[in-house]
C-alpha angles and dihedrals in degrees: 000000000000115000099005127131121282114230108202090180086058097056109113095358115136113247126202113208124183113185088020105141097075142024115345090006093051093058093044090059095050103039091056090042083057089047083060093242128138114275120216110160136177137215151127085232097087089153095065089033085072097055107048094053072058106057088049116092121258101273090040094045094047087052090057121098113180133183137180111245131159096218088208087072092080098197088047095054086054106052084047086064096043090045090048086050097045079052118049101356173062085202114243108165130033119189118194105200103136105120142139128212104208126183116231132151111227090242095064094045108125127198091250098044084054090054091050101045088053090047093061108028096037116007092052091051094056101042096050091044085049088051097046094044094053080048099047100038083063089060127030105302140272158214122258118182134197141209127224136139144240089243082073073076115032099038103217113208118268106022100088092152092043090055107036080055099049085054097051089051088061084057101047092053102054082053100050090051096066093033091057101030099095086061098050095253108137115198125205140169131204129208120202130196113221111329108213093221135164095265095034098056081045093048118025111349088093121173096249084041086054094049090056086052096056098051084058100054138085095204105057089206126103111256103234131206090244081050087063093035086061095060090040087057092055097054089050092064145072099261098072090048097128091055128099144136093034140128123210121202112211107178114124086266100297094141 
């Protein structure tokens, strides 16, 4: 990522990604290759897995270690995590990015929609940060980030099980953090704005849905997804080591 900060204290540090073929996930992997860290990375999406360890250059590529994993089967997300970390660890960082932002009314949720829409935007989170902390208190510590979302603030229409999970992430990370924090574990979450990724440019990132976004935000740039990779590096190294608990809004200045 050109320009971007250099990260001594992430060099060869071993780095967990779920959702990490496409988007968000995508710019994570290769911002922290670039760093010169450990990739393991996790996704259903094998096919464009594939091609992003390709499009890395020959080092980063060989310190990459994928698997296809679907993050909602609990026991199988774990073992992901114990298996990254019996490959390139010990583990140091684990980022928790998988979601999905699906559209609903409040009328057509089901029991079990709900249930999915909590396994892969809430549950996953937590069982992969509870893995990776029992890994990392055994060592020397660790970062674990989290993913939520500013419509954990702001509540859009239609997406009462996106939201209600985003929010819960909040909440679980300010737990975790003091859960994890005697055995030098910091936990953060992040909370982008509107990610002009791949699928959401080609979904609901319209033009006329750009152009209202616009008008909302104080930074008239499009928030990328290496825009969001940068913060996520920072609070990967040691130079955020005093801070937990936190969560930390990048969206060009919408909330």
């Amino acid at each position: 990522m050109e320009g971007s900060a250099n990260y001594p204290s992430l060099r060869k540090k071993c780095v967990f990604i779920t959702g990490g073929a496409t988007g968000i996930g995508a710019a994570l992997v290769q911002a922290f290759a670039q760093q010169g860290s450990k990739v393991a990375f996790v996704d259903t999406d094998a096919d464009s897995a594939t091609d992003l360890i390709a499009t890395l250059d020959v080092e980063h590529a060989a310190a990459c270690w994928f698997q296809k994993v679907d993050v909602t089967d609990s026991r199988a997300l774990q073992t992901a995590v114990a298996d990254a970390d019996a490959a390139l660890g010990p583990l140091n960082i684990c980022i928790n990015n998988a979601a999905n932002d699906m559209r609903q009314k409040p009328a057509e949720v089901t029991p079990q929609s709900w249930r999915d829409c909590m396994a892969i935007n809430l549950d996953a989170a937590f069982f992969a940060a509870q893995a990776a902390a029992r890994l990392m208190a055994e060592r020397e510590g660790g970062s674990i980030i989290n993913f939520s979302s500013i419509n954990a603030l702001l509540g859009p229409r239609n997406m009462p099980g996106y939201v209600t999970a985003k929010a819960g992430i909040v909440g679980m990370t300010k737990a975790l953090a003091r859960d994890y924090g005697a055995d030098d574990v910091r936990v953060n979450a992040i909370l982008p704005g509107w990610v002009a990724t791949e699928r959401q440019l080609q979904t609901w990132l319209t033009p006329d849905e750009e152009a209202h976004w616009m008008q909302q935000v104080a930074l008239q740039t499009r928030l990328l997804p290496e825009d969001v990779a940068n913060l996520a590096l920072f609070l990967a190294a040691a130079e955020s080591k005093m801070i937990t608990g936190q969560s930390f809004i990048i969206d060009a200045g919408r909330t």
